[in-house]
C-alpha positions in Angstrom: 46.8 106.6 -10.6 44.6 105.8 -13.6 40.6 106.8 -13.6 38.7 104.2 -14.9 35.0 103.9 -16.3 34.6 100.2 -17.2 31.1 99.3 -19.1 30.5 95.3 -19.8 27.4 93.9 -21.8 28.7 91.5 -23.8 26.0 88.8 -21.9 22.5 89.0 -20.0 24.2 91.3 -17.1 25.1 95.2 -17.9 27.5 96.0 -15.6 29.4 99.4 -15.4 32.1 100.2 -13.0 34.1 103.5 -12.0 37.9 104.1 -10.3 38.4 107.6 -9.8 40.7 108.5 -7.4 41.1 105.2 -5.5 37.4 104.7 -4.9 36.0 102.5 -6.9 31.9 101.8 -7.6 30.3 99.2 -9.5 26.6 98.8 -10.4 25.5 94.9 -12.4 21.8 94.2 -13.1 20.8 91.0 -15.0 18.9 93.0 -18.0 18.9 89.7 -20.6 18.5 92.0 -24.1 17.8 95.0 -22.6 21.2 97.1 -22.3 20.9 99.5 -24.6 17.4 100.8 -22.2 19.6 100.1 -19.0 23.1 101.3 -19.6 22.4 105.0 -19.8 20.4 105.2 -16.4 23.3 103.2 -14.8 26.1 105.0 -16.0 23.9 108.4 -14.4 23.2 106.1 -11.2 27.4 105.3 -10.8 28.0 109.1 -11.5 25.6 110.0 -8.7 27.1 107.7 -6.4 30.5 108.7 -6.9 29.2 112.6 -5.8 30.4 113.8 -9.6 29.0 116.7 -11.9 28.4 115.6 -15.3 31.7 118.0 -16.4 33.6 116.4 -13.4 33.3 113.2 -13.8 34.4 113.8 -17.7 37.2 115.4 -16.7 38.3 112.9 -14.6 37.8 109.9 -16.5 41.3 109.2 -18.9 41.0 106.0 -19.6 37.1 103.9 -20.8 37.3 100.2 -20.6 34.9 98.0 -22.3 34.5 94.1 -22.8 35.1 93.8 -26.4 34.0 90.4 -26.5 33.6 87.3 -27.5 29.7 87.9 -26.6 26.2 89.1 -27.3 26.9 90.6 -31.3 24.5 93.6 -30.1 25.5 93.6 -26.6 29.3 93.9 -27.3 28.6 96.5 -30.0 26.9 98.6 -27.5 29.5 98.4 -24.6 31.5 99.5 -27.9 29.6 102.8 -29.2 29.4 103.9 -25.0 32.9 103.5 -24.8 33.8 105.4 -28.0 31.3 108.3 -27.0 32.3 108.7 -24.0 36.3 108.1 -24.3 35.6 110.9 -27.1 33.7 113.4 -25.1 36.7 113.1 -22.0 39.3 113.2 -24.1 40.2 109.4 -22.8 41.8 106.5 -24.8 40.3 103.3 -24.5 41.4 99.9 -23.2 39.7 97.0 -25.2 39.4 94.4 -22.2 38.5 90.5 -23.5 35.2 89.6 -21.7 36.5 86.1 -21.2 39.1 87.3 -19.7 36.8 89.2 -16.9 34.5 86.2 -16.7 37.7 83.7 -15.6 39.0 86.5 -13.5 35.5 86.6 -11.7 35.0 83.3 -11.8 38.6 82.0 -10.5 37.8 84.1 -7.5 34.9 82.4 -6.2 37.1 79.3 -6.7 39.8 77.6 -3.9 42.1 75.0 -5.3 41.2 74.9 -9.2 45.0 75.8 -11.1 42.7 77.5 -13.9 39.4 77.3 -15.8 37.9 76.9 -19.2 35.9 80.3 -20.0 32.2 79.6 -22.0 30.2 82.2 -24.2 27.4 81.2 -26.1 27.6 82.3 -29.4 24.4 80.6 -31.0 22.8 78.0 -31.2 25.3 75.0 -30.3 28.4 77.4 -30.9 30.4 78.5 -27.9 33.3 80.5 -27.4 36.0 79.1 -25.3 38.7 79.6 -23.8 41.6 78.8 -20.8 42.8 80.6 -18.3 45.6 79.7 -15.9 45.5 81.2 -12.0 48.1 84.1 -11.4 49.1 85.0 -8.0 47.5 88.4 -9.2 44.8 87.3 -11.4 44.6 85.0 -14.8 46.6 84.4 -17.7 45.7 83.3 -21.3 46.7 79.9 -22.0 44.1 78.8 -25.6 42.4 81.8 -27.2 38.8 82.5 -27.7 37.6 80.1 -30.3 34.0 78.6 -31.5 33.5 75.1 -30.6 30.2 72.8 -31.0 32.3 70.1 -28.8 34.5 69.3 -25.9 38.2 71.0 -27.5 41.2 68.7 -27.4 42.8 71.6 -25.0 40.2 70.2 -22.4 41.3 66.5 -22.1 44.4 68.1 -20.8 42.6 70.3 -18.0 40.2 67.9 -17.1 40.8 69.3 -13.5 40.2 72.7 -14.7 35.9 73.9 -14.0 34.3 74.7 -17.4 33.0 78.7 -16.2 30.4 80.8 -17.5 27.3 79.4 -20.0 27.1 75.5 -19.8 26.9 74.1 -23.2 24.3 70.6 -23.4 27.6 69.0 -24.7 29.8 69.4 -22.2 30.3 66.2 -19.5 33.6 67.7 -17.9 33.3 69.4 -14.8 31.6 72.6 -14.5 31.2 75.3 -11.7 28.9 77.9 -11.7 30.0 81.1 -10.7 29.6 84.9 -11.4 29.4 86.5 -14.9 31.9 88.8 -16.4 31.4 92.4 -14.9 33.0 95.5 -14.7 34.9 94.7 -11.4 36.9 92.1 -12.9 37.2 94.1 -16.1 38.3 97.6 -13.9 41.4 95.0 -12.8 42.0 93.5 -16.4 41.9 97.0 -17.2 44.0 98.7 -14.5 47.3 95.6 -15.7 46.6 96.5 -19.8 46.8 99.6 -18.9 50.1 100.2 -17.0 51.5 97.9 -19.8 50.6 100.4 -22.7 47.8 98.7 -24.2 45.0 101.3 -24.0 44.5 102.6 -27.8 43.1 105.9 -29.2 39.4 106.1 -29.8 39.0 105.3 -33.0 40.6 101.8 -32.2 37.7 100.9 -29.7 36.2 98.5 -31.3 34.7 95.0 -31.0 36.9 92.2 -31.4 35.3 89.7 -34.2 36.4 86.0 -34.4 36.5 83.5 -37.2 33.8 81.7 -38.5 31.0 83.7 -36.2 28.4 86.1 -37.8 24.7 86.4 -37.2 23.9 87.3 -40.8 23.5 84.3 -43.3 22.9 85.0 -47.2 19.3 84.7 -48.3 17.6 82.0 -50.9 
């Protein structure tokens, strides 16, 4: 059995999560730019809940998920650093889980009769990340990878029947649902599958995933 702490702030909600010995508790607030004043308090709060000492709940913990992104560029960082400290402190390795893949997962749950959806992350201004996922009998699988877009992708002609998920870009005239944001429930079960598939890595391979053709810094003059 694998004892999970899951932390997700790669967008406005800061969501943490915890799996220790079959019990599982999750805590999301909607914080906008304000995880890095949140995230501490709710990781104590889940501790609390779960009825574990500091030094218990660190001994338990062997394995720290985070949502690595596409996101936030601070928020993702954050979930990031957490991860890294805390995977360090516990001795834990960490699983780098792809927040779009927790935001379809959420997402595809609140939806009946959809075959799949098109994840969207605002990156800035008119750039968003997307993405498609295809409904699994046991959750979601990849099917185009996170890319920036400032329109409609061809992949989307094709899934016309597919919901567009997540942030609604002013662009988009397909069809749209709106549902949950990623959290750390869906990333605890994106998680718990990398896991028994040997893709959790050693701390010092917890970081961020960064994509092509995004930055926030631009040259000066």
């Amino acid at each position: 059995m694998v004892n999970l702490l899951a932390i997700e702030t790669s967008g406005a909600i800061c969501s943490v999560g915890l799996c220790v010995d079959g019990n599982r508790f999750v805590r999301s607030e909607h914080v906008e730019k304000k995880h890095n004043e949140r995230l501490l308090p709710m990781l104590e709060a889940l501790r609390e809940e779960a009825g574990l000492s500091r030094p218990a709940l660190l001994d338990a913990i062997d394995t720290v998920a985070f949502g690595r992104g596409p996101g936030s560029f601070t928020g993702v960082r954050i979930a990031a650093a957490a991860a890294q400290a805390v995977a360090l402190t516990a001795g834990a390795n960490i699983v780098r889980v792809s927040s779009s893949e927790a935001l379809s997962l959420a997402a595809s749950r609140q939806l009946a009769g959809v075959d799949g959806v098109i994840s969207a992350i605002r990156s800035r201004r008119d750039l968003y990340y997307l993405a498609a996922y295809e409904r699994t009998p046991d959750g979601v699988r990849r099917r185009e990878k996170d890319a920036l877009w400032e329109s409609a992708p061809s992949f989307a002609a094709a899934r016309s029947d597919w919901p567009l998920v997540g942030e609604r870009p002013d662009w988009w005239t397909g069809r749209y649902a709106e549902t949950t944001a990623a959290d750390a429930e869906a990333l605890l079960d994106v998680a718990v599958k990398m896991v028994a598939n040997d893709e959790a890595v050693a701390v010092e391979a917890g970081l961020p995933e960064y994509f092509s053709g995004d930055s926030p810094w631009r040259k000066s003059g």
